[in-house]
C-alpha positions as a Markdown table, in Angstrom:
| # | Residue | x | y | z |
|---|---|---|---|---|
| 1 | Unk | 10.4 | -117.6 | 4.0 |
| 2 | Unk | 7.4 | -118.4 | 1.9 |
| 3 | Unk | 8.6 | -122.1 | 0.8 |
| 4 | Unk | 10.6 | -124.3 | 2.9 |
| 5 | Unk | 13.3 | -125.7 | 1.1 |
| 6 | Unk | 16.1 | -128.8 | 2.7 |
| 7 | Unk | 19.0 | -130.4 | 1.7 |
| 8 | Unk | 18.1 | -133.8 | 0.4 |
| 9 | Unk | 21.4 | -135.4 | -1.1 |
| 10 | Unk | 25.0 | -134.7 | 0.2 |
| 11 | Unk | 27.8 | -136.8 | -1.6 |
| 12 | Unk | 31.6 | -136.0 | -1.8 |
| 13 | Unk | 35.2 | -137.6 | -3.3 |
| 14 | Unk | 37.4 | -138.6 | -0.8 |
| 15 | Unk | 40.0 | -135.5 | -0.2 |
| 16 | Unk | 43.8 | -137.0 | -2.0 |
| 17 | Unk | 47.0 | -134.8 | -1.9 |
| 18 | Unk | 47.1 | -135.0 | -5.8 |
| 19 | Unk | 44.5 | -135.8 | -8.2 |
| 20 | Unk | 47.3 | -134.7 | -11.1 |
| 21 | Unk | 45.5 | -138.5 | -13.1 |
| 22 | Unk | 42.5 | -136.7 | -13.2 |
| 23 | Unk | 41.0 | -133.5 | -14.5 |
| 24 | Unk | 38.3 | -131.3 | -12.9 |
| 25 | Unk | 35.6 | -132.6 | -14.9 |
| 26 | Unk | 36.7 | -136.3 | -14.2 |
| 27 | Unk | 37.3 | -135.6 | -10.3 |
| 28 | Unk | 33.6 | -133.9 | -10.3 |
| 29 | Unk | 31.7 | -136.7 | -12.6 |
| 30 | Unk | 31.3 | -139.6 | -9.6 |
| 31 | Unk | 30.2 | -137.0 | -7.0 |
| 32 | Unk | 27.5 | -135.8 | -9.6 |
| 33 | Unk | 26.6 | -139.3 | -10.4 |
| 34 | Unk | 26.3 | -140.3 | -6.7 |
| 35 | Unk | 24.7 | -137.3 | -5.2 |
| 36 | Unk | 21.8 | -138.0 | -8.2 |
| 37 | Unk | 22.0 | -140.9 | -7.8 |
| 38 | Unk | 20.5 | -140.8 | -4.1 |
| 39 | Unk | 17.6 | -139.2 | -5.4 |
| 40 | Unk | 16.6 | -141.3 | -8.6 |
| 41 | Unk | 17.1 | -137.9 | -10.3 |
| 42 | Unk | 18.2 | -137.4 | -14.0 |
| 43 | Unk | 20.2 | -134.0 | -14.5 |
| 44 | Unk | 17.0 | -133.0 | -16.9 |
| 45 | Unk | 15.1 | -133.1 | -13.7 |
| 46 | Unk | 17.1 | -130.6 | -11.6 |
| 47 | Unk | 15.6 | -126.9 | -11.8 |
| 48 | Unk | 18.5 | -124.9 | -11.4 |
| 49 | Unk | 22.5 | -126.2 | -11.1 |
| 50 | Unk | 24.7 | -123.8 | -9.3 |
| 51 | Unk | 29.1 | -124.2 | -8.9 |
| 52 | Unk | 31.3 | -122.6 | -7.1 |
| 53 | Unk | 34.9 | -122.7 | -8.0 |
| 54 | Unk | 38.1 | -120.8 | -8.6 |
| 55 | Unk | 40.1 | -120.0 | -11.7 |
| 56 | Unk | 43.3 | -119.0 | -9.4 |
| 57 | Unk | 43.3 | -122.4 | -8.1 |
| 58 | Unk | 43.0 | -123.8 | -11.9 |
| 59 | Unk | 45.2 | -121.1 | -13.5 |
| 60 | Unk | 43.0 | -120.2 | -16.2 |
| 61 | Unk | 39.9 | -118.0 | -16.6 |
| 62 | Unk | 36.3 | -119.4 | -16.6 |
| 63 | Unk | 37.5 | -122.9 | -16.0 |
| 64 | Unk | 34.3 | -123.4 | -14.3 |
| 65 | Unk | 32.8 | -123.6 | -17.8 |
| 66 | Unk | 34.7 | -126.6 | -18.3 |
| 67 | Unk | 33.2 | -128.2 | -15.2 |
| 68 | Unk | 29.7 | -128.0 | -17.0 |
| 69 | Unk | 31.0 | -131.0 | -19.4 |
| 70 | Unk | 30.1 | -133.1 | -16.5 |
| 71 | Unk | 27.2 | -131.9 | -15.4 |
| 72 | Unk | 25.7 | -132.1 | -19.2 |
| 73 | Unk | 24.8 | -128.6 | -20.2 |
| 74 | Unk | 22.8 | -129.7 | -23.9 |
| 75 | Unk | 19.8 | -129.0 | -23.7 |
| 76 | Unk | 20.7 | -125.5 | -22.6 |
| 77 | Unk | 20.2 | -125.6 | -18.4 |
| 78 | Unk | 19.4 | -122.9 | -15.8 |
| 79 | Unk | 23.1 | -122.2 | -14.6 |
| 80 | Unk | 25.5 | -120.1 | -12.9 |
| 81 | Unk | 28.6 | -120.0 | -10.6 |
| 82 | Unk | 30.0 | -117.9 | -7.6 |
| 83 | Unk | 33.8 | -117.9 | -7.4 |
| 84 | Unk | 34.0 | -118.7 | -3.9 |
| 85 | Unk | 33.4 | -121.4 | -2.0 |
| 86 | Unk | 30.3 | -123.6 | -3.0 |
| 87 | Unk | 28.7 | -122.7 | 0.3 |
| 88 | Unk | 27.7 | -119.6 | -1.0 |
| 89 | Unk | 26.4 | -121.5 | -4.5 |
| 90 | Unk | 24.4 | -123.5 | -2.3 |
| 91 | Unk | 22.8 | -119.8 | -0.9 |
| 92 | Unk | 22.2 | -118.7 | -4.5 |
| 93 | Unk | 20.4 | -121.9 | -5.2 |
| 94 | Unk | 18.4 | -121.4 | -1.9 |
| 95 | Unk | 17.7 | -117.9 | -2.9 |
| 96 | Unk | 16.1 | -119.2 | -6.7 |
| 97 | Unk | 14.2 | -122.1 | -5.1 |
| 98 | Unk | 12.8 | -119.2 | -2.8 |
| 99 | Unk | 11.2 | -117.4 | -5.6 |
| 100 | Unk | 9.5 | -120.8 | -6.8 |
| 101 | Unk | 11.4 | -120.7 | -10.3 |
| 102 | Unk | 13.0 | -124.4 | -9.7 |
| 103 | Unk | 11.9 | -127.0 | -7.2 |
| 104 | Unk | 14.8 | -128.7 | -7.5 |
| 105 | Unk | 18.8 | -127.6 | -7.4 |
| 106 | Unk | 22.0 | -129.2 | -8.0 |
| 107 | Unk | 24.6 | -127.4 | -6.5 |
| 108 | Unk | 28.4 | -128.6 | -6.3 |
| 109 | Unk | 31.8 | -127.1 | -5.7 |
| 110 | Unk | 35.6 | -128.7 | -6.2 |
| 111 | Unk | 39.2 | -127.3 | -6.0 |
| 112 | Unk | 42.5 | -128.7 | -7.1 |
| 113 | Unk | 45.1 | -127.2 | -4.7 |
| 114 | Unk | 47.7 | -129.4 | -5.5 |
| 115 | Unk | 49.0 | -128.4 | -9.1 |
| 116 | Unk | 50.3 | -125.0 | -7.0 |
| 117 | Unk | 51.6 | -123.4 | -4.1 |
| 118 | Unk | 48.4 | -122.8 | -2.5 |
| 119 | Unk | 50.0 | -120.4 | 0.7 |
| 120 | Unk | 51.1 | -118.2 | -2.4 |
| 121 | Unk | 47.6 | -118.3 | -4.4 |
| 122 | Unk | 45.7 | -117.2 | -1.3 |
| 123 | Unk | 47.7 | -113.6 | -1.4 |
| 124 | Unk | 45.9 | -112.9 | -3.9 |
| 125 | Unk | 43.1 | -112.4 | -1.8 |
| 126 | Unk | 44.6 | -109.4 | 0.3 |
| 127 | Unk | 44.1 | -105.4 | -0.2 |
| 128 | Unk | 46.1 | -105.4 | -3.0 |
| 129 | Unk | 47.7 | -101.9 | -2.6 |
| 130 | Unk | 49.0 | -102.2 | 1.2 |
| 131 | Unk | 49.1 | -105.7 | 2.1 |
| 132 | Unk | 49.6 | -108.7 | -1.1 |
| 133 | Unk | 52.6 | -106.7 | -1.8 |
| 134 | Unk | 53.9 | -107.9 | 1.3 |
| 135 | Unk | 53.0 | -111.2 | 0.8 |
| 136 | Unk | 52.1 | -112.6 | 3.9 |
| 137 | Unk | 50.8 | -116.4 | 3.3 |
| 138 | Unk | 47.3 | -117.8 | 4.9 |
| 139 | Unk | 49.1 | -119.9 | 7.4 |
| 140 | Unk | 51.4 | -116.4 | 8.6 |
| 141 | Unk | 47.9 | -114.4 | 8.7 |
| 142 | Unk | 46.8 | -117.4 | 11.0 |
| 143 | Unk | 49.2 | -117.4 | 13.0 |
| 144 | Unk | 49.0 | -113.4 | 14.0 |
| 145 | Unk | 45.5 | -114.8 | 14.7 |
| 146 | Unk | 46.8 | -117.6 | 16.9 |
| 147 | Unk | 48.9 | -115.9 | 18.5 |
| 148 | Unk | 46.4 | -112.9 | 19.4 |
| 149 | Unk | 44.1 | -115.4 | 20.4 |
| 150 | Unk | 46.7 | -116.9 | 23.2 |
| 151 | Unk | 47.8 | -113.3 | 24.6 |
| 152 | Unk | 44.4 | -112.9 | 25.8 |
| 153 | Unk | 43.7 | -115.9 | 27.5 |
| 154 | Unk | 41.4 | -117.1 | 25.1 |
| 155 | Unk | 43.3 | -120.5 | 24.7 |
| 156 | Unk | 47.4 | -122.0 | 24.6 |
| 157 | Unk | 49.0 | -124.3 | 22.6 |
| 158 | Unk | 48.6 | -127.3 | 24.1 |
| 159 | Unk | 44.2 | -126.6 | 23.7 |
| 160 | Unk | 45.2 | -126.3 | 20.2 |
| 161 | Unk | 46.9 | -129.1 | 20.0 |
| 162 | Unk | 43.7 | -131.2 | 21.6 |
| 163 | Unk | 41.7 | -129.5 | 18.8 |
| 164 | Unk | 43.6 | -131.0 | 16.2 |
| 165 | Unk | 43.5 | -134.7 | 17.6 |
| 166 | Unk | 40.4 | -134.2 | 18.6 |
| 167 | Unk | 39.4 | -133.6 | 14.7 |
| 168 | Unk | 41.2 | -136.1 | 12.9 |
| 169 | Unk | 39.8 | -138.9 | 15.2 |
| 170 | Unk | 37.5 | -138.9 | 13.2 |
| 171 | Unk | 35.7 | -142.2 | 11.1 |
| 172 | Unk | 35.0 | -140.4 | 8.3 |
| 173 | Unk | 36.3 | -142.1 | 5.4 |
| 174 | Unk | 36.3 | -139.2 | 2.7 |
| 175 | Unk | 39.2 | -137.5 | 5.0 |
| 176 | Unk | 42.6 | -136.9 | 4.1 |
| 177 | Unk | 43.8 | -137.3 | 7.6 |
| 178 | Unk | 42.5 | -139.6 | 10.1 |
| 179 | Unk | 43.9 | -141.0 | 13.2 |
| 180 | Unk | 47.0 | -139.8 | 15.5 |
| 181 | Unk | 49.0 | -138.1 | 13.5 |
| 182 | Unk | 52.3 | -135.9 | 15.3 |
| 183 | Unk | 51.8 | -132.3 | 15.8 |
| 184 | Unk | 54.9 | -131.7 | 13.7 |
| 185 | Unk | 57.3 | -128.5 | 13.9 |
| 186 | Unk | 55.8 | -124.8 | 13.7 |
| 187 | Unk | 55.0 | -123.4 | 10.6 |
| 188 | Unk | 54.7 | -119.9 | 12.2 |
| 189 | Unk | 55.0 | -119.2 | 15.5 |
| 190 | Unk | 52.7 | -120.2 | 17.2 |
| 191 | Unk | 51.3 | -122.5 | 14.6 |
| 192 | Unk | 52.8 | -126.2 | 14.5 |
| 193 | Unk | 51.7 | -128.3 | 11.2 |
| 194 | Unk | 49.3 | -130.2 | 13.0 |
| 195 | Unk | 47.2 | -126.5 | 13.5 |
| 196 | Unk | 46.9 | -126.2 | 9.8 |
| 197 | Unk | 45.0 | -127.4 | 7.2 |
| 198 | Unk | 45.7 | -130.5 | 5.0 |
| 199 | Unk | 46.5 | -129.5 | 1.3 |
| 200 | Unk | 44.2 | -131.6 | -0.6 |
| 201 | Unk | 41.9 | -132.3 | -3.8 |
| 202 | Unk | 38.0 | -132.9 | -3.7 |
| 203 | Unk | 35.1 | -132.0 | -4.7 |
| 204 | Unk | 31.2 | -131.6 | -3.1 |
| 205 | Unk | 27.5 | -131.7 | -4.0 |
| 206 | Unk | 24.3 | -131.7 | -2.5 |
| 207 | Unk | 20.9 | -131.2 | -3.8 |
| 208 | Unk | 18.0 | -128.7 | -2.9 |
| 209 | Unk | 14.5 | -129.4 | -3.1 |
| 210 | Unk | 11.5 | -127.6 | -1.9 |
| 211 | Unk | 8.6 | -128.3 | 0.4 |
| 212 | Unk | 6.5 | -132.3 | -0.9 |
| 213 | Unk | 9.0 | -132.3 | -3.2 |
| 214 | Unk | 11.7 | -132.9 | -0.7 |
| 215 | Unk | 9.4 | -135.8 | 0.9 |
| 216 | Unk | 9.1 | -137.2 | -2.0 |
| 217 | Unk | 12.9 | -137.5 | -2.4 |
| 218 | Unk | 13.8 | -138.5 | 1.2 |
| 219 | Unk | 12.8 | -139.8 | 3.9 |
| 220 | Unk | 14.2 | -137.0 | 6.4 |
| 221 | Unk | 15.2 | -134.2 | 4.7 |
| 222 | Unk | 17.3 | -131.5 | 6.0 |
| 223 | Unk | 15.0 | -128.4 | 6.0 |
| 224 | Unk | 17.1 | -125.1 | 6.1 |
| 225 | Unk | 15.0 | -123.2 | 8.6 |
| 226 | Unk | 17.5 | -120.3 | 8.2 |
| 227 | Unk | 20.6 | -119.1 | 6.3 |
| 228 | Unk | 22.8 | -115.6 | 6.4 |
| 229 | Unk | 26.5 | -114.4 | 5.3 |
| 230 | Unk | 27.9 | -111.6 | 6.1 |
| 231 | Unk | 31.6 | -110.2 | 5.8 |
| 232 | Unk | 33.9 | -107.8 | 7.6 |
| 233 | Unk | 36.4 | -104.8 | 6.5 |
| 234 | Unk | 38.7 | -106.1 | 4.1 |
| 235 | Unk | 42.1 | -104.1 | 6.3 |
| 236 | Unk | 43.1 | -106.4 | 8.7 |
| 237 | Unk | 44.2 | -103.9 | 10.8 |
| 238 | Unk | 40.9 | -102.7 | 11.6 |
| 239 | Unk | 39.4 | -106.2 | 13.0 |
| 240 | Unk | 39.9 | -107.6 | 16.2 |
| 241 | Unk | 41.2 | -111.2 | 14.8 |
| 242 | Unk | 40.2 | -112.7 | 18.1 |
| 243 | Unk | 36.7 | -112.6 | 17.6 |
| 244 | Unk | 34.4 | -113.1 | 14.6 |
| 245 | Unk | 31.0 | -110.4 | 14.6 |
| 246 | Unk | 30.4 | -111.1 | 11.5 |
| 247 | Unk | 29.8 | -115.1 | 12.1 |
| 248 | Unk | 27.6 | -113.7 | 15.2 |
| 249 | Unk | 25.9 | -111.5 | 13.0 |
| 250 | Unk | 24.9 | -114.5 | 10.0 |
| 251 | Unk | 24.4 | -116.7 | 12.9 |
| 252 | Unk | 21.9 | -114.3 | 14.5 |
| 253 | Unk | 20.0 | -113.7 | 11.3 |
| 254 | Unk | 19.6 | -117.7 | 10.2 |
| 255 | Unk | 18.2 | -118.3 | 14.0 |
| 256 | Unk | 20.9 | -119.6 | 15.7 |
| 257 | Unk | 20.7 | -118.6 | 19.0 |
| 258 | Unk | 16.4 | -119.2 | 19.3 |
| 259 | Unk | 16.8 | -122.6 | 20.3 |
| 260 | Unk | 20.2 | -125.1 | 20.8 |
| 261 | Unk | 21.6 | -126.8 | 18.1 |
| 262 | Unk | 23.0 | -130.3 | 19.2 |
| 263 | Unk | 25.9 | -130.6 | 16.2 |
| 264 | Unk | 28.1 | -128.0 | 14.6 |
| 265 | Unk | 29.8 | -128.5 | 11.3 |
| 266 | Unk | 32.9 | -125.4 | 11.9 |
| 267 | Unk | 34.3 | -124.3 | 9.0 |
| 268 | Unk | 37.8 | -123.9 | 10.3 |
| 269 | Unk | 40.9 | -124.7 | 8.8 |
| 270 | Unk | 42.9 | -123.9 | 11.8 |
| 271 | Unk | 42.5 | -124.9 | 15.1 |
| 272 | Unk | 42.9 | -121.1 | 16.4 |
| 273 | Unk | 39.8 | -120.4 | 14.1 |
| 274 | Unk | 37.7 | -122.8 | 15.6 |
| 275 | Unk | 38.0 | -120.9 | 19.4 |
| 276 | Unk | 36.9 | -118.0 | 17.8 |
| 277 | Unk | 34.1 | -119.7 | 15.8 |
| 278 | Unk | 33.1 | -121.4 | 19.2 |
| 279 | Unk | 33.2 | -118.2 | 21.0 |
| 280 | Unk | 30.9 | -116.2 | 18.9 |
| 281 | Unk | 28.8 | -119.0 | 18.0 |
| 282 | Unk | 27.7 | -119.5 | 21.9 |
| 283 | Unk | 28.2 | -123.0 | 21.7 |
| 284 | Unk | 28.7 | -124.9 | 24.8 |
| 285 | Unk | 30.5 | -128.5 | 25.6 |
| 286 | Unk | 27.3 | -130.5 | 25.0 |
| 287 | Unk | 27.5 | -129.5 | 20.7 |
| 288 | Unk | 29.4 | -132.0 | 18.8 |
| 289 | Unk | 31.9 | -130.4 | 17.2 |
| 290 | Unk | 33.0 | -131.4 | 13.9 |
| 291 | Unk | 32.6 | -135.1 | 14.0 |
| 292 | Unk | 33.7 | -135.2 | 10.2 |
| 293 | Unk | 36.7 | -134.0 | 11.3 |
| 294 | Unk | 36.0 | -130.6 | 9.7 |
| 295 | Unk | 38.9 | -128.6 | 7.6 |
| 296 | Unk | 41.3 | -130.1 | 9.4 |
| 297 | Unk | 41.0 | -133.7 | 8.6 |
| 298 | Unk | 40.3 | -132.5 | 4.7 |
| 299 | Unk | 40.3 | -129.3 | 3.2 |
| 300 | Unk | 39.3 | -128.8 | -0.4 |
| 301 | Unk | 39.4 | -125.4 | -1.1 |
| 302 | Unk | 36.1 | -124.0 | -2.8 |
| 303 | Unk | 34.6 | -127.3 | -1.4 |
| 304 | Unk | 34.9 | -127.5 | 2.1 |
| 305 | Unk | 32.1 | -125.0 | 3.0 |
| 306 | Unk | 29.7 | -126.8 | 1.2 |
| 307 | Unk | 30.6 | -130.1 | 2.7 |
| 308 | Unk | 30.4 | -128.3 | 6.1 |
| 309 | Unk | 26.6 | -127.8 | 5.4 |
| 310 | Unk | 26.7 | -131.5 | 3.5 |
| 311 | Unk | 28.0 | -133.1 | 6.7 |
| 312 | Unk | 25.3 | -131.8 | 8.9 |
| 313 | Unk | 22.4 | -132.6 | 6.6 |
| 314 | Unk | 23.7 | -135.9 | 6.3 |
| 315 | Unk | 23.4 | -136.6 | 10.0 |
| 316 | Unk | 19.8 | -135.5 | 9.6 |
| 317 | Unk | 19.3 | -137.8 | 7.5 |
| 318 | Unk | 20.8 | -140.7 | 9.0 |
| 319 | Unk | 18.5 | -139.0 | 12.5 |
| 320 | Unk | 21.7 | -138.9 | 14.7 |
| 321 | Unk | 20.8 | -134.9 | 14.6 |
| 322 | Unk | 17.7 | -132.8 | 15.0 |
| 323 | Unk | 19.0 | -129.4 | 14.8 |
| 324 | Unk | 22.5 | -128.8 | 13.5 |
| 325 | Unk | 24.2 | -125.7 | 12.5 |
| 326 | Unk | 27.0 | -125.5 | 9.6 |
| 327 | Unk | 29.5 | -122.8 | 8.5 |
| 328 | Unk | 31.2 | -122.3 | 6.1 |
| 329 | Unk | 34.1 | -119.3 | 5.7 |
| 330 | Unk | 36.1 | -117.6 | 2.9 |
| 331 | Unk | 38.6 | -115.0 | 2.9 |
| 332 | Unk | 42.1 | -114.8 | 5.4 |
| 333 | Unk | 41.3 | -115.0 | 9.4 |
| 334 | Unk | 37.3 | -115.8 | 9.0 |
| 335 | Unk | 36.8 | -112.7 | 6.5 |
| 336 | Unk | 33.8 | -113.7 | 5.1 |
| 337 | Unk | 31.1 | -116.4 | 6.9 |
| 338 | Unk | 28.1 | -118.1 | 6.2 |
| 339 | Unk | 25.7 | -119.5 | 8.6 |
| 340 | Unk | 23.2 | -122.3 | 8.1 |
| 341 | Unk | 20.5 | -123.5 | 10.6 |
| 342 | Unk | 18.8 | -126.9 | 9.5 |
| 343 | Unk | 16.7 | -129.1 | 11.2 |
| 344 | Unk | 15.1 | -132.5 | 10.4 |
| 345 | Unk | 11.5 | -133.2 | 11.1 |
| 346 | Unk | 10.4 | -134.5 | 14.1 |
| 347 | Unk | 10.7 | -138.2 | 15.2 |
């Protein structure tokens, strides 16, 4: 990398069941204002704005268009949008900052899961000519995942249940769920409700900057020292669900595994999936874990990613990290995954 480029602003909603008051554009306008806010920027000084969204979750196409009423797109603005997570927005804005086109970047994500039966959306993400038709929801895929997981060895029910509690002991005050909340009935064997995910609305932003710029815009910034995604075969059948190479892979290639990382923001939105995230990650018992509570505690689809990599630049920031490592994941049973490496200067 020729320019070194941090994270320099993080700000998010707090994560509700149902937003159905508000529109996208009025759910996304205080996290924009905030995250800008934190800088003493003005939109007309951001470089390049990036989104990530999806129109299955809004129900009509290029929604994301609509979004751009927030962000104020007269006079025309350097702009685009990835319909995935906003993890991977934030990657595209890395990439144009890279080229020294932009110094600056606003990138932001947000999803509305509640209008829908989000378990059904999420089929549509499946080989559509031998699996969707089946129709097997996120939380059954999951489960086969789970339960793979615990004929190995690799962990039982009760270590899931620890990861759970464990997660929404969190302080964070954006989360949907926070405190001891009971484990609830199974869902699908072997997943109980307190394995999945909240269903939630939110939305996420951060903002890029590169090299004095970023100095000049705080006082620690979070400088992304590497970044990488990678994906594996779309046929489930083909994977080995109980182990993630593709995460190792990203993880590898961002330089993950030169020197420890002291926190880990874990893109997982079931407890299953964050053994196999910790497994291929190498990350021992001294890492902290998810102290935002990670998917768990609040899971905004198309958003949660990008607060993943949000939540560990703010702990930079605030110097209760040095070297932190976030992840963010699309796709069913950790299809897709993105790994970031950042680190703040030293003290």
């Amino acid at each position: 990398m020729t320019r070194e480029i941090a994270v320099v602003a993080f700000a998010q909603t707090d994560t509700l069941r149902t937003t159905e008051e508000h529109s996208e554009v009025e759910m996304l306008m205080p996290v924009l204002h905030a995250v800008l806010e934190r800088t003493g920027l003005k939109t007309s000084d951001i470089g390049f704005t990036c989104s990530g969204s999806s129109d299955y979750l809004a129900g009509r196409a290029f929604s994301f268009t609509l979004a751009l009423d927030g962000v104020g797109a007269w006079p025309p603005i350097s702009e685009s949008h990835v319909e995935t997570d906003g993890a991977w927005a934030l990657y595209e804005a890395w990439t144009k900052l890279l080229t020294g086109d932009a110094d600056t970047a606003l990138v932001y994500s947000y999803g509305k899961s509640s209008p829908g039966s989000l378990r059904d959306v999420l089929t549509r993400q499946l080989d559509p000519y031998y699996v969707a038709p089946l129709w097997p929801d996120s939380v059954a895929l999951a489960a086969l995942q789970a339960q793979a997981l615990i004929d190995t060895g690799a962990t039982d029910e009760p270590a899931l249940a620890a990861i759970a509690a464990r997660s929404r002991a969190t302080d964070n005050p954006h989360a949907q769920l926070r405190g001891t909340h009971p484990h609830g009935d199974y869902q699908v064997r072997p997943l109980r409700t307190g394995d999945c995910p909240p269903v939630g609305d939110g939305a996420a932003a951060v903002i890029l900057a590169a090299g004095d710029r970023a100095r000049e815009l705080c006082p620690r910034p979070a400088w992304i020292r590497g970044i990488d995604h990678r994906i594996e075969a779309h046929a489930l059948g083909v994977r080995d669900l109980t182990d993630s190479p593709s995460t190792r892979l990203a993880a590898a290639h961002a330089g993950a595994f030169e020197r420890p990382v002291d926190t880990a923001e874990l893109h997982a939105p079931f407890t299953s999936q964050e053994v196999v995230l910790r497994r291929a990650l190498d990350l021992g018992d001294d890492v902290r874990v998810n102290p935002s509570g990670g998917a768990l505690a609040a899971n905004p689809m198309m958003a949660a990613g990008l607060a993943r990599i949000g939540e560990a630049a703010a702990r930079i920031h605030r110097g209760e990290s040095d070297r932190a490592l976030a992840h963010a994941t699309s796709g069913p049973c950790l299809q897709q995954n993105l790994v970031a490496v950042l680190e703040g200067d030293p003290r």
